[in-house]
C-alpha positions in Angstrom: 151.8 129.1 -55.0 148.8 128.2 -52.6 149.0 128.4 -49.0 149.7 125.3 -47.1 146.4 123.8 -44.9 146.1 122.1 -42.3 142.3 120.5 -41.9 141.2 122.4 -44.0 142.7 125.8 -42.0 144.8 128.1 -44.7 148.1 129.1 -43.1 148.4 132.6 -44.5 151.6 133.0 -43.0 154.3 134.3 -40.6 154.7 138.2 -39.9 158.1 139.0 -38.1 158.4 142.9 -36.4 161.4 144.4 -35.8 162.1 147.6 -34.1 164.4 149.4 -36.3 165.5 149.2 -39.8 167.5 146.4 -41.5 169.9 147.6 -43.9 170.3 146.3 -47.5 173.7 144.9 -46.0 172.5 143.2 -42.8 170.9 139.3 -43.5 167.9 137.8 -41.8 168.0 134.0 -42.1 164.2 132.7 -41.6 163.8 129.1 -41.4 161.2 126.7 -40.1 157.9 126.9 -37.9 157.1 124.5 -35.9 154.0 123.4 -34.5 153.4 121.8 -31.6 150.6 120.4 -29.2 151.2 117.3 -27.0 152.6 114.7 -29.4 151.2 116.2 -32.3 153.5 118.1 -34.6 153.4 120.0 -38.3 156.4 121.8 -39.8 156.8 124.5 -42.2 160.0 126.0 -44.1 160.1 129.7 -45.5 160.3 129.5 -49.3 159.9 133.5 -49.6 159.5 136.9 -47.4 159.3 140.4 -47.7 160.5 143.6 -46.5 159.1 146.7 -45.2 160.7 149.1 -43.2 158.0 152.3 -42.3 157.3 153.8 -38.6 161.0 153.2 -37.2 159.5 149.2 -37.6 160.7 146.7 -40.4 158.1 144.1 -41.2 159.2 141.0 -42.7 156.0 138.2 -43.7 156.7 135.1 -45.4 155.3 132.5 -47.6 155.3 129.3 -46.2 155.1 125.7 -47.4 155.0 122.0 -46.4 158.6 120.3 -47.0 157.6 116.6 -46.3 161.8 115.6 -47.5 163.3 117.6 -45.1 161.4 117.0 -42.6 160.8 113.8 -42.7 160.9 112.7 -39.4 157.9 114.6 -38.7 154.1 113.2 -38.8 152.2 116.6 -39.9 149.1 115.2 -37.4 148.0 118.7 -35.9 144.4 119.4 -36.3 142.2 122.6 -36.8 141.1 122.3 -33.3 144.9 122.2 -32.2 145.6 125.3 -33.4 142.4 126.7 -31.7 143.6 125.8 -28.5 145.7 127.8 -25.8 148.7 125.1 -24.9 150.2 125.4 -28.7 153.6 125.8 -28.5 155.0 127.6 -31.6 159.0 127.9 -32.5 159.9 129.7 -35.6 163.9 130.1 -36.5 165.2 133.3 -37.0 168.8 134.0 -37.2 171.2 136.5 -38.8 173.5 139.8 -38.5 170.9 142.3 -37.9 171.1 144.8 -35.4 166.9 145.6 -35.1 165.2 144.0 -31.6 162.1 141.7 -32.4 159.6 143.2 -31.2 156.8 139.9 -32.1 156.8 137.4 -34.6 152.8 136.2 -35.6 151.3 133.0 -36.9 148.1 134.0 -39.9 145.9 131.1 -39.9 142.2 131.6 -41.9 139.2 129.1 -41.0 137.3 127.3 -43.5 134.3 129.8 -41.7 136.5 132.5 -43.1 137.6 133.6 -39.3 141.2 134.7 -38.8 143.6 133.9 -36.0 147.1 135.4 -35.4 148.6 133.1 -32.9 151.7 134.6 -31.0 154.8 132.6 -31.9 
């Protein structure tokens, strides 16, 4: 599977941090991300993530991907500049029965000039 783009921008992905451990028993639903800026918009759904607990922190990253028939509604129109710019506004859905505080959740974009941003989500 290949990364989803936008303008040429490779969305590497979403890194969630929790402070404390999520047991095998406790579920984490992760669902879309959301980008915004003005009346541009782009959506992405969570197809796959990964644990790691280590530190007293679980880390969970995910692969993302463009799912143009449930989201239909949306017109995918944010540029590479957009997501250069300080007034994004960025919602990711997270959800579940786990008793670990988020400590930050992280937006991975790489440039075409090979730069990489983590955006706060």
């Amino acid at each position: 599977m290949s990364n989803p783009r936008i303008n040429g921008v490779e969305i590497l992905g979403v890194t969630i941090v929790l402070y404390g451990e999520i047991e095998p028993t406790e579920t984490v639903d992760l669902g879309a991300l959301t980008i915004k800026r003005g009346n541009r918009e782009y959506i992405l759904d969570v197809v796959q993530s990964y644990r790691n607990f280590e530190g007293g922190f679980t880390t969970i990253k995910t692969d993302l991907e463009k799912d143009e028939e449930t989201f239909a509604e949306c017109p995918y129109d944010i540029t590479a500049s957009d997501l250069m710019s300080n007034d994004l506004n960025i919602d990711f859905f997270i959800d579940g029965d786990f008793s670990a505080n988020i400590e930050h959740i992280t937006l991975f974009v790489k440039f075409p000039n090979g730069m990489t941003k983590a955006i706060d989500v």
